[in-house]
VMD Tcl script that draws the C-alpha trace (Angstrom):
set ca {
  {107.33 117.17 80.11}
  {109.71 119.36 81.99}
  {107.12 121.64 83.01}
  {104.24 119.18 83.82}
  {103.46 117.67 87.07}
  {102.08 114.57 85.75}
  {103.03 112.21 83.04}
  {101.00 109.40 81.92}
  {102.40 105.96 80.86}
  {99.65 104.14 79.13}
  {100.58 100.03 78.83}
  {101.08 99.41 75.57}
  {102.41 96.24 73.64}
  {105.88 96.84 73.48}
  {108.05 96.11 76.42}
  {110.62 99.14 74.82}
  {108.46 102.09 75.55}
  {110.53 104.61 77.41}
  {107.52 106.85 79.15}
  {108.60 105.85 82.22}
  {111.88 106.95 82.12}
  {111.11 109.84 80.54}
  {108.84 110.82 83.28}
  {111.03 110.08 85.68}
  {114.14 111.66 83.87}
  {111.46 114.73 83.43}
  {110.92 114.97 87.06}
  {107.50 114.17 86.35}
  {105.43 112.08 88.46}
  {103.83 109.12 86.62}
  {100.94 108.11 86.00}
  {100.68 104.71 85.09}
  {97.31 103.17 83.31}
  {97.93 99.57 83.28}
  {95.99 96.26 85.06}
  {99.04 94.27 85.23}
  {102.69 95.90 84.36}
  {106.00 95.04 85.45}
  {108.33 98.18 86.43}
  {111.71 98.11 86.25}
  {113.44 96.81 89.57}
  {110.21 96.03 91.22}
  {111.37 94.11 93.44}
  {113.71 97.02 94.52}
  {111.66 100.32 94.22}
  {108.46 100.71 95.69}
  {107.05 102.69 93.09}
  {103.84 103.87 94.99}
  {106.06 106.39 96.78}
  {106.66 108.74 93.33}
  {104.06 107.28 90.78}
  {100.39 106.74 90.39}
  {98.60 103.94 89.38}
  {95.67 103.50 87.72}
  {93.31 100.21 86.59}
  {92.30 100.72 83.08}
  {88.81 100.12 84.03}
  {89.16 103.13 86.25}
  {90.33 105.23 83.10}
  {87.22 105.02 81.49}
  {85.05 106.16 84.13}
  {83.87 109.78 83.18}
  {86.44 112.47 84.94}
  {87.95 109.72 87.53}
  {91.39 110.77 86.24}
  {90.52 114.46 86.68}
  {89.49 113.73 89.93}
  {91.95 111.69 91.20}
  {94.70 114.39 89.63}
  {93.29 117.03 91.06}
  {92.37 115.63 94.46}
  {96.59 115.24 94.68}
  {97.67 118.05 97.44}
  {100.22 120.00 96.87}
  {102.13 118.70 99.95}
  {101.52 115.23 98.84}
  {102.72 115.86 95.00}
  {105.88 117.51 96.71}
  {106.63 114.40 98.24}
  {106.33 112.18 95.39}
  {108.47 114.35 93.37}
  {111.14 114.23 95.94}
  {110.95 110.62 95.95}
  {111.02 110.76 92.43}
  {114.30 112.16 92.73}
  {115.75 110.05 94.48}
  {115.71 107.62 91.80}
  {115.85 109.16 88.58}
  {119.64 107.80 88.74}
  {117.93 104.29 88.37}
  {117.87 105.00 84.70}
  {120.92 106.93 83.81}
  {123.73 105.52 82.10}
  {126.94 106.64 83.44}
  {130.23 105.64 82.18}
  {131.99 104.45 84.00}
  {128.99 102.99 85.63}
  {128.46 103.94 89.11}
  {126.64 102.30 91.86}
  {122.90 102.73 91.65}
  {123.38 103.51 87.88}
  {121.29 101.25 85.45}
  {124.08 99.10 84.65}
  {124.09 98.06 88.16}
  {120.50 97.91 88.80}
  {120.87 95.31 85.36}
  {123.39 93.21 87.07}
  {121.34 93.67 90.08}
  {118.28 92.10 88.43}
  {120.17 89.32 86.77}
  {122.06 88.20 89.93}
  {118.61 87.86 91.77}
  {116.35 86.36 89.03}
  {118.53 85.09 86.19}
  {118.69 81.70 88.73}
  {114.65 81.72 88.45}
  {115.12 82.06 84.47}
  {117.73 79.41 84.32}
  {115.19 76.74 85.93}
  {112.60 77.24 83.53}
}
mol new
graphics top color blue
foreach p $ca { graphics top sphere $p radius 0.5 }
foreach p [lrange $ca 0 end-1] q [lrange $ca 1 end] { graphics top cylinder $p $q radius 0.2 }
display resetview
């Protein structure tokens, strides 16, 4: 992973899958294959700034991946990798936590949605 530009994260039916993070940890900029996913802190990170996304119905088209890899400029990859580390500390653990470590972003999440959770 360390030496690959592009990771994919394919959806699959476990809500533990770590690809993500390991892309990200990896410095490698994801590419997610999913019609309906929800990232980590969302509603924080704007994930189209370091990660690709990709319908599933797309997928199957012949070479559309290829393509759409490989029409990526350099400039523009650059960019997204940047980004992508920006954030990698998003997912680290630190200890003691630190802001902007993933204990905070969890305490994060659960101060603004755990209300939402509670009223269902």
């Amino acid at each position: 992973m360390h030496s690959s530009k592009f990771c994919l994260d394919i959806a699959s039916d476990t809500p533990s899958s770590n690809r993500l993070i390991d892309a990200i940890a990896s410095h490698c900029v994801p590419v997610i294959i999913s019609d309906d996913i929800e990232l980590p802190y969302e509603d924080v990170i704007d994930y189209s700034q370091f990660c690709i996304s990709v319908r599933t119905s797309n997928v199957v088209k012949e070479k559309f991946l290829l393509n759409l890899i490989t029409s990526i400029k350099n400039d523009e990859w650059t960019r997204m990798w940047k980004r992508l580390k920006e954030v990698e500390n998003f997912s680290e653990f630190q200890y003691p936590s630190r802001e902007g470590d993933v204990i905070q972003m969890i305490w994060q999440v659960v101060v603004r949605k755990g209300p939402l959770m509670i009223g269902h």
